[in-house]
N, C-alpha and C positions, 0 to 999 in steps of 0.2 A: 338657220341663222342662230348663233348662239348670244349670248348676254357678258359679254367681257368690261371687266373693272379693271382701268390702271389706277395705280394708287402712287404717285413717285412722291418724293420727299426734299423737297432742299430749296434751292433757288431755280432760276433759268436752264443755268447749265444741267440742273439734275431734270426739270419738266418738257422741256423742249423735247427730247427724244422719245418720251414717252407720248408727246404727240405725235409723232413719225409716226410709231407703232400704230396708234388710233386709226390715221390717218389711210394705211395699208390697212388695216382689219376692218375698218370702215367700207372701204371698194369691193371688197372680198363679202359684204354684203351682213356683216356684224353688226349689234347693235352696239358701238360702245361708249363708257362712262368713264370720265377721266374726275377722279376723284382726290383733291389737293387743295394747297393754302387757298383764299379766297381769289387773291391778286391773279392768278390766271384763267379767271372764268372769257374773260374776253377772248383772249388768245384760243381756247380750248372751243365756244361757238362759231368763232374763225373757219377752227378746223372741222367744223361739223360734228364735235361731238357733244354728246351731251356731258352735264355738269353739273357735281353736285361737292357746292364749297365746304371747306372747313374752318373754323377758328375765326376771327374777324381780321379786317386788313392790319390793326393794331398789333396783333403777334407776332407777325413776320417782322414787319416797322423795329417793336422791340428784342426781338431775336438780334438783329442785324445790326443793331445799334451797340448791342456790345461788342467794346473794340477787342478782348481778349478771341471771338472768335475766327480773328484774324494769327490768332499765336500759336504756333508749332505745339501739342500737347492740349493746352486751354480749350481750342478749338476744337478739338476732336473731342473733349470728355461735353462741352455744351453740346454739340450736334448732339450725343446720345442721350443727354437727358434732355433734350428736348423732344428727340425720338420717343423716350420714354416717357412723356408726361403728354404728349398726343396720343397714347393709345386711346382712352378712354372717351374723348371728343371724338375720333375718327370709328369707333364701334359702335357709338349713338345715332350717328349718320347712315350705318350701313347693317347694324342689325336690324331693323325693321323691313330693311327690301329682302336679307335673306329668309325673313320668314316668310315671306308670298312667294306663293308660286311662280306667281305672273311678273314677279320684279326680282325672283332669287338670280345670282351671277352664276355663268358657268362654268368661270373661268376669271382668275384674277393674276396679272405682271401688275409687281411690286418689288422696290430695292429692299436690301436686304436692312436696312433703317424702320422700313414700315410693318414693325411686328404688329401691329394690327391685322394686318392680311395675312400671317403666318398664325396669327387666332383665329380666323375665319377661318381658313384650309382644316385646323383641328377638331373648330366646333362644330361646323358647317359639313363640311368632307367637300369640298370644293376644290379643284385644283389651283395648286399656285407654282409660278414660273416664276422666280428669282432674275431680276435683271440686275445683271452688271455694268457698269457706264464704265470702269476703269479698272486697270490691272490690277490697281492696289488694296485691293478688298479681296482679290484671289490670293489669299494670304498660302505663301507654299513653302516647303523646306528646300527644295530644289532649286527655286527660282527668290529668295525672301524679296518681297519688297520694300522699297528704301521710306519708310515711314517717319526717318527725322535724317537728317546729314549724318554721313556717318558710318550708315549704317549697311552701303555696300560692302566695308570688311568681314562684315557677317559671312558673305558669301566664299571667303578663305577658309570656314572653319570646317572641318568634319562632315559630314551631313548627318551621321548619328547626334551631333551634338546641335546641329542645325534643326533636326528635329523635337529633340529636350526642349531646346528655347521655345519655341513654340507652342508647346503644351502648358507652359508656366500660367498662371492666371491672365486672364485676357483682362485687359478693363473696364473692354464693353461689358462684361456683367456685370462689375461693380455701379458703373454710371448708366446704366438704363436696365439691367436686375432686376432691380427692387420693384419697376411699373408692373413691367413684364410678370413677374410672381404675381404681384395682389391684380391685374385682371384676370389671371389665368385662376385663380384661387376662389374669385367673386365667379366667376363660371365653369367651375369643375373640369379645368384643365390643365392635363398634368405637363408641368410648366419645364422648361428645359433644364438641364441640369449643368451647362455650359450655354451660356445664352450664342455665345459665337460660334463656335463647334458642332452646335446643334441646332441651329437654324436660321442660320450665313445663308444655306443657299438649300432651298425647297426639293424633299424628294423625287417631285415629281420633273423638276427639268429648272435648268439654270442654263439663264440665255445672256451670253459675253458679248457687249456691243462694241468693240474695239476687234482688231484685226489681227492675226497669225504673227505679220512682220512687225510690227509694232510691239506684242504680249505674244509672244511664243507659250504655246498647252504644255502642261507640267505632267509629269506623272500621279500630282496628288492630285490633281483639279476634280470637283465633283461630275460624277453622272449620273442622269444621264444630263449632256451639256452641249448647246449649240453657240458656235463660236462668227460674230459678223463684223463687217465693216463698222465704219463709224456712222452712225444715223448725219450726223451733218445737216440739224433742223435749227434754223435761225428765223424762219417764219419769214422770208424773202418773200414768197409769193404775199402775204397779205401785209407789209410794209415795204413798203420803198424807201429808197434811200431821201433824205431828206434833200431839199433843193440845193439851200443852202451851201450842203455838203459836195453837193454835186459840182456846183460852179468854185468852191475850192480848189478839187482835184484838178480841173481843167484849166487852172492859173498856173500851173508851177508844174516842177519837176514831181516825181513820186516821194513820196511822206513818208515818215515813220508813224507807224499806230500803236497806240500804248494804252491798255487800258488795266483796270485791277480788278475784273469782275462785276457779272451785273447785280451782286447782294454785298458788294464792298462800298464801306460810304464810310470807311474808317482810313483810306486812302493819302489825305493831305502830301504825307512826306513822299509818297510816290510820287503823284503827278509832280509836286515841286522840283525833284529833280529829272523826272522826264522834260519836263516847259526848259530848266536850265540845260540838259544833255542836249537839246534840239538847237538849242542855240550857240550851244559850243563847236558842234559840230557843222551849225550852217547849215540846218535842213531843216524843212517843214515837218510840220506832224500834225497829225490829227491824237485828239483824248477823248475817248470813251469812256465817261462817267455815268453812272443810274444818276446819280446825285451832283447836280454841277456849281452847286454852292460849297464842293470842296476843290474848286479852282480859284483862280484871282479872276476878279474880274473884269482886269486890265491885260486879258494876254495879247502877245504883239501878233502883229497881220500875220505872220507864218502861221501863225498855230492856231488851229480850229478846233469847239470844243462840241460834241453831241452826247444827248444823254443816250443814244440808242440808234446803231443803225445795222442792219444784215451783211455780218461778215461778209458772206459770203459773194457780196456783192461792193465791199467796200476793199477787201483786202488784195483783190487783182491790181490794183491802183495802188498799192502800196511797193516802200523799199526794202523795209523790215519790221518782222510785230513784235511786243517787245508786250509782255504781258504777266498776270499769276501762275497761269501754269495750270487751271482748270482743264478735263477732259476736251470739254468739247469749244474751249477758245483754239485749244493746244491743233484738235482737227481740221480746226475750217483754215490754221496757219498751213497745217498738209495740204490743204488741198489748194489752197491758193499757189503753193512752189515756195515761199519764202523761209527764211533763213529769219529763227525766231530765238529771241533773249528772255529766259523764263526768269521772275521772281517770287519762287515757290514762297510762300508763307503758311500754308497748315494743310491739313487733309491730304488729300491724294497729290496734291501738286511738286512733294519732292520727289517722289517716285515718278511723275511725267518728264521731270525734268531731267531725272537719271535716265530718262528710256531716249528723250532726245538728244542729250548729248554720245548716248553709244550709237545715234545713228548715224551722229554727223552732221546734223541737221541744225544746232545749236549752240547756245551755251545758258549758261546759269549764273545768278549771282544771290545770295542767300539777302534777305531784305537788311541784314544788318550790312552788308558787304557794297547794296545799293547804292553806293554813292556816286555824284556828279563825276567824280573824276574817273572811277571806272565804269559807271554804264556807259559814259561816252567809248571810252576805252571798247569796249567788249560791242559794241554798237559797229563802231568801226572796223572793227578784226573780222567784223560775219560780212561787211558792206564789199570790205578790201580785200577778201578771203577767195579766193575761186571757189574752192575746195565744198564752202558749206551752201554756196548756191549751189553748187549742183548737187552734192546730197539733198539740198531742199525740194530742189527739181525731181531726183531719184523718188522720194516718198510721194511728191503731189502726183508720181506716176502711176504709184502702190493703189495712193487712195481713189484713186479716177480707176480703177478696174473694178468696177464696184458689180456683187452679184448679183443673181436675179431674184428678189425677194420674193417672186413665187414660192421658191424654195422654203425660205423663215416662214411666209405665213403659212405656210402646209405645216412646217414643226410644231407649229405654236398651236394648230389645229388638233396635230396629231395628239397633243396635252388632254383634250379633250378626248379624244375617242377612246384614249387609255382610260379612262376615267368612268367611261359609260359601265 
């Protein structure tokens, strides 16, 4: 039995799958520690693992409270310096178990955000396995990923010159650099000389939790690398759908579900014209909010609001999801068969939305573009479309062929035995 640390970093959508992982390496007779913000210790005893928080619930609170995090660019340089400025709370927590025996890890998955674990691998010699939740971090010249609108005409250009771009200074070193130096500097290690290029994704093995048909493998992709389905963890099993919600569904015809993510509470002008798109259109909806004091809270009988309920259990009941565009909202909309309207706003979510509409499966509207008159528009065209229901059907087909994770936890094992 070995001692493995996940370390994930972000909101729901980035911790949920990393308790999938737990949850399989836990069976397989593991001890494991899921190590993150404080806010998912409940979830993570849920799942039977152990837990050891970070930071107070207050930082997350104010993370997420600024609304620039919500902004194409804004949002990506705070993620990294926030990245960076938890190294040194999450090394406090976890350098005293590596120095016992009896509590040292033998093995640590961690996104590529959590250079703390990418210091541990160094100082420790510990292996670390790089998890990938989304295409868009496998940054390639072959394949660029779409990082702002736009920016699929990249992909017309040369590939010599597609590779130049790339090499240009990254950001991430400039907005989380500086942490990354002065830890690496207070404990005699030599710190990367490209923060992104040099430790993106772990010598020792980088594991892609998205699928082939979805992020087709590049020629530049690191190895050594294993490539899987979508974890597709909403914590179904230890929440149920609220009652409430239940006796909803069962009044009326199927809904539209709209939600803008569970660390979004900067939302107003979305739900406003979701509550108005619902009623132009003459159709119920459900709104999924963490935060439901950015509703009215005068909505009419159609519309039903919850702060949390398991996709995967609320979305077979639906007519279309209509969502940000995060990883793992974007999969459980796969796996349900529906025909989904993304409103990417920062992070990875323009690139899902570029992946869905070449499959067919979608459409997109940029949040500026967001308005009543055309999400109703674009609402309609996926409802009244043949074409994108059954592409949506095609992928829920994709993602139900799911493998046998025997396989994954033997790779992730095998991490280990290279190691001995």
């Amino acid at each position: 039995m070995a001692r493995i640390a996940l370390l994930p970093f972000g909101s729901a959508g980035d911790v949920f799958p990393f308790l999938w992982l737990g949850r399989l390496l836990r069976s397989r007779g593991h001890h494991v520690t899921l190590i993150t913000a404080c806010l998912f210790e409940e979830a993570s005893r849920q799942a039977g693992l152990e837990f050891i928080p970070l930071g107070q619930p207050e930082d997350f609170d104010k993370f997420i409270a600024n609304p620039r995090i919500w902004k194409l660019f804004h949002g990506t340089k705070l993620v990294f310096q926030f990245a960076g400025q938890s190294i040194e709370s999450t090394l406090q927590a976890i350098e005293p178990l590596m120095a016992d025996p009896k509590h040292r890890f033998d093995l640590l998955l961690a996104p590529c955000t959590a250079f703390a674990a990418r210091m541990l691998r160094e100082n420790h010699r510990v292996p670390l396995i790089t998890v990938h939740l989304q295409p868009a971090v496998m940054i390639s010249a072959h394949e660029m990923p779409i990082l702002f609108p736009g920016m699929q005409f990249f992909h017309q250009l040369p590939l010599p010159l597609r590779k130049l771009l790339l090499r240009l200074p990254n950001p991430v070193d400039h907005y989380a650099g500086p942490w990354v130096a002065k830890a690496c500097a207070s404990r005699g290690i030599r710190a990367p000389r490209q923060l992104w290029w040099d430790w993106s994704h772990s010598p020792d093995g980088t594991l892609c939790l998205f699928p082939e048909w979805f992020a087709a493998p590049q020629p530049d992709w690191p190895r050594p690398r294993l490539q899987w389905d979508f974890p597709l963890e909403d914590l179904a099993s230890e929440q149920a759908m609220p009652l409430a919600l239940q006796r909803f569904l069962e009044q009326g015809p199927a809904p539209l579900v709209f939600t803008a993510g569970s660390a979004n509470i900067q939302a107003q002008t979305f739900f406003q014209r979701a509550i108005h798109s619902a009623l132009q259109l003459q159709r119920r909806a459900v709104l999924v909010a963490r935060d439901l004091s950015q509703l009215p809270s005068d909505l009419p009988p159609s519309i039903h609001a919850v702060s949390y309920a398991p996709f995967s259990t609320l979305l077979p009941h639906a007519a279309a999801f209509i969502h940000h565009g995060g990883i793992g909202t974007l999969s459980q909309g796969f796996a349900a068969g529906l025909p989904q309207l993304i409103v990417p706003m920062a992070h990875d979510q323009p690139d899902n939305a570029w992946r869905i509409e070449r499959l067919g499966a979608g459409l997109s509207l940029s949040p500026n573009r967001f308005s009543v008159k055309r999400a109703s528009h674009a609402i309609d065209r996926l409802l009244s479309t043949p074409h994108f229901a059954q592409r949506a059907k095609h992928c829920q087909s994709l993602t139900q062929k799911r493998k046998d994770t025997s396989s994954l936890a033997l790779w992730i094992e095998s991490r280990l035995d290279e190691s001995t």
